[in-house]
C-alpha positions in Angstrom: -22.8 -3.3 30.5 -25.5 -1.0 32.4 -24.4 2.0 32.8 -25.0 4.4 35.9 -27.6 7.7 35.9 -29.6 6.5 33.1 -26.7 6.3 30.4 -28.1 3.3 28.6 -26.1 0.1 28.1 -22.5 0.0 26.6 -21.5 -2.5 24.2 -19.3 -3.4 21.7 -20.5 -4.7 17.9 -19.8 -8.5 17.3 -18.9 -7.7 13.8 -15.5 -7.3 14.9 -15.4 -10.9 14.6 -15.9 -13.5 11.5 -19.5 -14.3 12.0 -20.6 -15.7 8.5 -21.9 -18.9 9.9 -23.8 -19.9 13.0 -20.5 -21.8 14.2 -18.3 -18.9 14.2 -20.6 -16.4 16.1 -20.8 -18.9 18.5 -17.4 -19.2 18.7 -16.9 -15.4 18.7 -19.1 -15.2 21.9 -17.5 -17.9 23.7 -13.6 -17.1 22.5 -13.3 -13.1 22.5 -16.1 -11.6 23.9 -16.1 -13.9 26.7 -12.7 -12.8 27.5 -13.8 -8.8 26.7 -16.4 -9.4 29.4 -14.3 -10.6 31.8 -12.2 -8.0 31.5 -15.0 -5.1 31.9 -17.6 -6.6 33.7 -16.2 -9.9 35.4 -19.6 -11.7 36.6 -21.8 -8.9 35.9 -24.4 -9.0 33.3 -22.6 -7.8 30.0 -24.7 -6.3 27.6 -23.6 -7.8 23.6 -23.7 -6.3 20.9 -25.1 -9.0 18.1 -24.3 -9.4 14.7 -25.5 -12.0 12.1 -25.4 -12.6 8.4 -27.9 -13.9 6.1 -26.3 -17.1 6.3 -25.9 -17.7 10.2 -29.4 -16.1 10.4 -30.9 -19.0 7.9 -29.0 -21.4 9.9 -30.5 -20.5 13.5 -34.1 -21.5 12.1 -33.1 -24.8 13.3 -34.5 -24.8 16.7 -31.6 -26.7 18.5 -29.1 -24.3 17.0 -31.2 -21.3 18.2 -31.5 -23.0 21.5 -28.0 -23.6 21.6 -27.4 -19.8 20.9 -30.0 -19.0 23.9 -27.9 -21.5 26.3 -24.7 -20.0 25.4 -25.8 -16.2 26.1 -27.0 -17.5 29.0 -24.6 -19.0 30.1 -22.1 -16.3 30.0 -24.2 -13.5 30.8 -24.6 -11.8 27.7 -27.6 -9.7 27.4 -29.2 -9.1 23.6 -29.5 -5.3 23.6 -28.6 -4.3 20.0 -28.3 -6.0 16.8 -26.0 -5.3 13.5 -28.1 -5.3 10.7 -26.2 -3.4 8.4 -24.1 -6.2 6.8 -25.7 -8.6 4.9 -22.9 -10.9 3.9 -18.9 -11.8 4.7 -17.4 -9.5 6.1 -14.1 -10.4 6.6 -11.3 -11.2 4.9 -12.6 -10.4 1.4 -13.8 -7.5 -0.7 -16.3 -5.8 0.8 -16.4 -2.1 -0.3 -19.6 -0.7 -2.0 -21.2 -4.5 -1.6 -21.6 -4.4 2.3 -25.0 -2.2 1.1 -26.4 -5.4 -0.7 -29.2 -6.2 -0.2 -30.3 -2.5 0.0 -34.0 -1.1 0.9 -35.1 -1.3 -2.6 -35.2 -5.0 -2.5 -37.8 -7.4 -0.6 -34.5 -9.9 0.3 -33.6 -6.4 3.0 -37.0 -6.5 4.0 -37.2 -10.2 5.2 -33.4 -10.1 6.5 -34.7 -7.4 9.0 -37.5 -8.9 9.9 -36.1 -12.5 10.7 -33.3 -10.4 12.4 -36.2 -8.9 14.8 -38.2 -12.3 15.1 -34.7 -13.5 16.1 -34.0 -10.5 19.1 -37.4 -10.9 19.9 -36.9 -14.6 20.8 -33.7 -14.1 22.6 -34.4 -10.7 24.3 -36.7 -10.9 27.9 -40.0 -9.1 27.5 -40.6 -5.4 28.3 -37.2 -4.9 26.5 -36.0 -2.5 23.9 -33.4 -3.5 21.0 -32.4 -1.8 18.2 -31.6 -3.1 15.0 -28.9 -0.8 13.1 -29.4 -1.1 9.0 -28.1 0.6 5.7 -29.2 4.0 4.7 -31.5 3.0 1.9 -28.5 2.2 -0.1 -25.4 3.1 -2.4 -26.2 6.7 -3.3 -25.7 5.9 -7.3 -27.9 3.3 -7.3 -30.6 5.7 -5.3 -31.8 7.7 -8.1 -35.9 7.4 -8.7 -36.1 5.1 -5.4 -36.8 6.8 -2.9 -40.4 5.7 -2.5 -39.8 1.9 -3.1 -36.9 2.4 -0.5 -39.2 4.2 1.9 -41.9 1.5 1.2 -40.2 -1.1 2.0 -38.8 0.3 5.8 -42.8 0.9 6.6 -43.3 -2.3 5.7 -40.4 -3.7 8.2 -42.0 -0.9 10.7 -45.2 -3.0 10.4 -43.7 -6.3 11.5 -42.1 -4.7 14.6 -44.9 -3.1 15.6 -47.2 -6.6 15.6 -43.8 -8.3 17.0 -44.1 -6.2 20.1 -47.6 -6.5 20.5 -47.1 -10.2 20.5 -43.9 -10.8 22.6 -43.4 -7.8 24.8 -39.9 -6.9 23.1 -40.1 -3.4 21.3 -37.7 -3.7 18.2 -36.1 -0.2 17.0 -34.6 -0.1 13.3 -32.1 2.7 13.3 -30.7 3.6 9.8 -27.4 4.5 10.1 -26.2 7.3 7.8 -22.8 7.0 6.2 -20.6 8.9 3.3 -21.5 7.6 -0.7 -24.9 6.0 0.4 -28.3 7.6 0.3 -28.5 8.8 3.5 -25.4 10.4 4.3 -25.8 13.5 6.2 -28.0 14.3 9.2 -29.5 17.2 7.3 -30.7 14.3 4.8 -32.1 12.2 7.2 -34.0 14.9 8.2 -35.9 15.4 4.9 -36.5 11.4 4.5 -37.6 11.2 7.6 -40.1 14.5 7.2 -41.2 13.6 3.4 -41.3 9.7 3.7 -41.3 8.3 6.7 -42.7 10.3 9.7 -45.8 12.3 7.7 -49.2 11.7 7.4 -48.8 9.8 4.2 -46.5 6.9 6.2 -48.9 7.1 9.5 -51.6 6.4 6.4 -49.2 3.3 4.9 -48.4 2.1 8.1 -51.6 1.9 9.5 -52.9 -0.1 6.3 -50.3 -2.6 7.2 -50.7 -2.7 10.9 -54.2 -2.3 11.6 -53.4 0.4 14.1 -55.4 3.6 14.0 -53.7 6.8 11.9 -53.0 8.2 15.4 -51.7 5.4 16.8 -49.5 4.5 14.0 -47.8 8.1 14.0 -47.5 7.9 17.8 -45.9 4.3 17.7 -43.1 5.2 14.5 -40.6 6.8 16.3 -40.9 4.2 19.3 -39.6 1.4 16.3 -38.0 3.7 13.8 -35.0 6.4 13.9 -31.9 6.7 13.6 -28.3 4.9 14.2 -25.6 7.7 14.7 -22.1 6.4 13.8 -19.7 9.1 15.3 -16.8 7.9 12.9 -19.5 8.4 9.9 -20.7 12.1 11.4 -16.9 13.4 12.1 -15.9 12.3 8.2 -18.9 13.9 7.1 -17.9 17.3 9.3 -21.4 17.7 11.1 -21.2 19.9 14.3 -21.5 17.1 17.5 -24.0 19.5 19.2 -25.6 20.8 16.4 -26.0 17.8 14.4 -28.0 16.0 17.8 -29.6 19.2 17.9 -31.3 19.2 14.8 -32.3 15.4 15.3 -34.0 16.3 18.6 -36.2 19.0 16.8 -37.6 16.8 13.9 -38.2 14.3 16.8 -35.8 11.5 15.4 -34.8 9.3 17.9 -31.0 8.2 18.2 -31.7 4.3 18.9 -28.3 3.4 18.7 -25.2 5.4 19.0 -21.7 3.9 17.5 -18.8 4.6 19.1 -15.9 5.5 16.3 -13.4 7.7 15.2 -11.6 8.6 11.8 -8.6 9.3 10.3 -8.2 13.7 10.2 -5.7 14.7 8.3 -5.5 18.6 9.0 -3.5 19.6 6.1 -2.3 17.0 3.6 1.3 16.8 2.6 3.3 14.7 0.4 4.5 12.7 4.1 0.7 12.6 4.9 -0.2 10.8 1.6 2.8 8.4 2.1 1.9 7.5 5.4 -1.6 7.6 4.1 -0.4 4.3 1.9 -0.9 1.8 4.5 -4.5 2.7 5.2 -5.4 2.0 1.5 -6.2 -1.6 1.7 -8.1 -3.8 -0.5 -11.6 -5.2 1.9 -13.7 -2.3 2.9 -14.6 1.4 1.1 -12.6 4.4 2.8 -15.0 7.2 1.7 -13.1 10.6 1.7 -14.7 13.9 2.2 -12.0 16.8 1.1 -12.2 20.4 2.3 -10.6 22.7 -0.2 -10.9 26.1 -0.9 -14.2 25.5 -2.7 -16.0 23.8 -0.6 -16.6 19.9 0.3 -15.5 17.8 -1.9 -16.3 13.5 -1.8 -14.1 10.9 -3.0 -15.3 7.5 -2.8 -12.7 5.9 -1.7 -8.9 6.4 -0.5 -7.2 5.3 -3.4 -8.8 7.9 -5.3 -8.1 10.5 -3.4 -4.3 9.7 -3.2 -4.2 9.3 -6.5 -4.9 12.9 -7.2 -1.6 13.5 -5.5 0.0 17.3 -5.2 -3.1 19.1 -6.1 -4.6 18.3 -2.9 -1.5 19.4 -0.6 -2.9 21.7 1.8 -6.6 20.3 2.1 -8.1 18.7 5.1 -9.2 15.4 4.8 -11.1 13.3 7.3 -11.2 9.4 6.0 -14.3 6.4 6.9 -11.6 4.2 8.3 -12.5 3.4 11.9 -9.5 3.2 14.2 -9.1 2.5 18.1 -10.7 5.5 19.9 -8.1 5.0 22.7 -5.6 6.9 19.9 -5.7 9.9 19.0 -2.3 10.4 17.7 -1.4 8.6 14.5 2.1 9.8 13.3 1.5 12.1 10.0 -1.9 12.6 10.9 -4.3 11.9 13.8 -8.2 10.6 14.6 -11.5 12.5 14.9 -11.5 10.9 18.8 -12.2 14.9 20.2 -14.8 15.1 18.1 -16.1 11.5 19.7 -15.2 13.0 23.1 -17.4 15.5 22.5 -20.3 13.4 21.7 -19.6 11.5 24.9 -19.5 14.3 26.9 -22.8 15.6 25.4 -24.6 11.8 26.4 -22.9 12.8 29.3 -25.1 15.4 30.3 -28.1 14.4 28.3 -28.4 11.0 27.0 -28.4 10.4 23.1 -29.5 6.4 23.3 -30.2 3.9 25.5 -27.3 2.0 23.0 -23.9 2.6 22.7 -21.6 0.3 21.0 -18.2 0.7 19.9 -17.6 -0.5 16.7 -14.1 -0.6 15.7 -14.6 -3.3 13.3 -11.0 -3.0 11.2 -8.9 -4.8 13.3 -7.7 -7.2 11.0 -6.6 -4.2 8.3 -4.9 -2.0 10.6 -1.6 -1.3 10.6 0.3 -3.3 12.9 1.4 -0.5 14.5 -1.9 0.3 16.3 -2.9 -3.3 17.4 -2.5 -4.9 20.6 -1.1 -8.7 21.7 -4.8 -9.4 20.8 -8.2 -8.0 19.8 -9.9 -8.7 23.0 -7.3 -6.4 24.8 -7.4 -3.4 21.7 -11.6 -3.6 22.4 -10.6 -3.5 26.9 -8.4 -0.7 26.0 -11.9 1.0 24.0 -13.8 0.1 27.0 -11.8 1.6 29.5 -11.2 5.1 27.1 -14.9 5.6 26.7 -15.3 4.4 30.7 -13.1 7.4 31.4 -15.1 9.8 29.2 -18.2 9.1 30.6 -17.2 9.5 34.1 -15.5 12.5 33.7 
């Protein structure tokens, strides 16, 4: 939905749903998101946030299927605004972990995934349009080591194709790489120094321009209008950057925020043997719950819950904040609670000065939850999420 005094478009992330296949982001659009919109916007124009694997993307190079896609947007209103790029493959209802970052940036099969994912927007968003396309942070961080060139490379090289895609359809694509705990790019302060050594200097205006046919000048001008940066607020909070700060310091090296993702963590102020029990039901088998430990010497990572629990006692009395996105309507949780003031924060900030034009929530765990914290269905738990962040930007 548009949102009033310039504060961009709100959304929420189809990956919330089972879209593998062409058929069941169909479904997802007609079934759920239908009824989301309903809910939030009634007959207004309802701006969606897209999602599509490798396989529903192959599929949709059928014309009548992409038509089909095109008639059913329509015909409910949706507007393409944003697309998830980040996940490649399933992504629900097996193991996902460490694997949602395949392909990663150091392979071409990342490369031409983004790109068909922006011929696709391109195609389905009106001209004179902005989207941005959300995508990994180069990849897992242990797999990083003597890629960082190849890995930049290979973004330019995406850069390229959405730079001659605008100047051919009207529709300016925006690939935001979305930082997150155990990959690459983690931190804002790291994104920073990619950005300043490989991707925003002379030597990428250079590579970019080789590729484009655009002028040096031109080419730097035109990166950060199709390159910058997804901010996941659920990914920040975990990783205990300072809301203000962290936007701060992205405004400086002049790194756009093209998307911002609405999401909040687990915080558990001070673990205790009751925290760590409750702690239990969170440790499920499908996605990685990166945990970022503050104890008396310093920051410490853990790369997934499991581990952390299973260091049991020793770690009474740290703070922990967990990658496990819960409903941002809760902020209470029992033994613990969520990161949602620090998400309040950030809303409050957009608030006053905008962050994006995008902002989507993206609790995408529904289905591993504990069924404590769901609703009678997920298109009510995402209203509820809508009507939280409604209240935070109005404020």
């Amino acid at each position: 939905m548009k949102l009033p005094h310039g504060l961009g478009h709100l959304t929420y992330c189809l990956n919330i749903h089972a879209t593998q296949t062409c058929a069941e982001v169909m479904s997802a659009l007609t079934g759920p998101a239908a009824e989301v919109k309903a809910v939030v916007a009634g007959d207004a124009a309802f701006a969606i946030g897209l999602r599509f694997s490798g396989e529903a993307l192959e599929e949709l190079a059928d014309p009548a299927k992409r038509a089909a896609l095109k008639s059913v947007l329509d015909q409910h209103g949706f507007e393409a605004v944003t697309v998830n790029g980040f996940p490649y493959g399933r992504f629900h209802g097996t193991r996902v972990k460490e694997e949602a970052y395949q392909p990663d940036w150091r392979s071409e099969e990342r490369v031409r995934y983004t790109n068909a994912l922006a011929d696709l927007m391109a195609d389905l968003a009106p001209a004179g349009n902005i989207v941005s396309l959300s995508t990994v942070p180069g990849t897992f961080k242990p797999l990083a080591v003597g890629a960082e060139s190849q890995i930049a490379d290979n973004i330019l090289r995406s850069v390229a194709h959405l730079m001659a895609l605008e100047a051919r359809t009207g529709v300016r694509i925006a690939l935001a790489i979305e930082p997150e705990p155990a990959c690459f790019i983690e931190t804002v302060a790291e994104a920073v120094a990619f950005f300043e050594t490989h991707l925003f200097g002379a030597a990428a205006a250079a590579w970019v321009a080789a590729l484009s046919g655009l002028s040096e000048e031109e080419a730097a001008r035109s990166l950060p209008r199709h390159l910058g940066l997804c901010y996941d607020v659920c990914h920040a909070a975990v990783e205990y950057e300072d809301p203000a700060g962290s936007l701060a310091v992205l405004r400086a090296a002049g790194i756009p925020v093209h998307k911002l993702q609405l999401s909040a963590a687990l915080l558990i102020p001070e673990v205790t043997a009751q925290a760590r029990q409750a702690l239990g039901a969170y440790a499920e088998p499908t996605y990685l719950h990166q945990v970022i430990r503050r104890t008396a010497d310093g920051l410490k990572n853990e790369l997934d819950l499991p581990d952390a629990l299973a260091r049991g006692a020793e770690t009474d009395g740290e703070e922990w904040r967990v990658h496990f996105h819960v409903p941002v309507f809760i902020r209470d949780l029992g033994a613990f609670s969520s990161t949602r003031d620090f998400l309040a924060e950030i809303l409050a900030l957009h608030r006053t000065s905008p962050v994006s034009p995008h902002l989507e929530i993206e609790t995408y765990t529904w289905d591993v939850l504990p069924k404590g914290l769901r609703g009678a269905t997920v298109a009510e738990d995402i209203g509820r999420e809508f009507a939280w962040v409604l209240g935070e930007l109005t404020r």
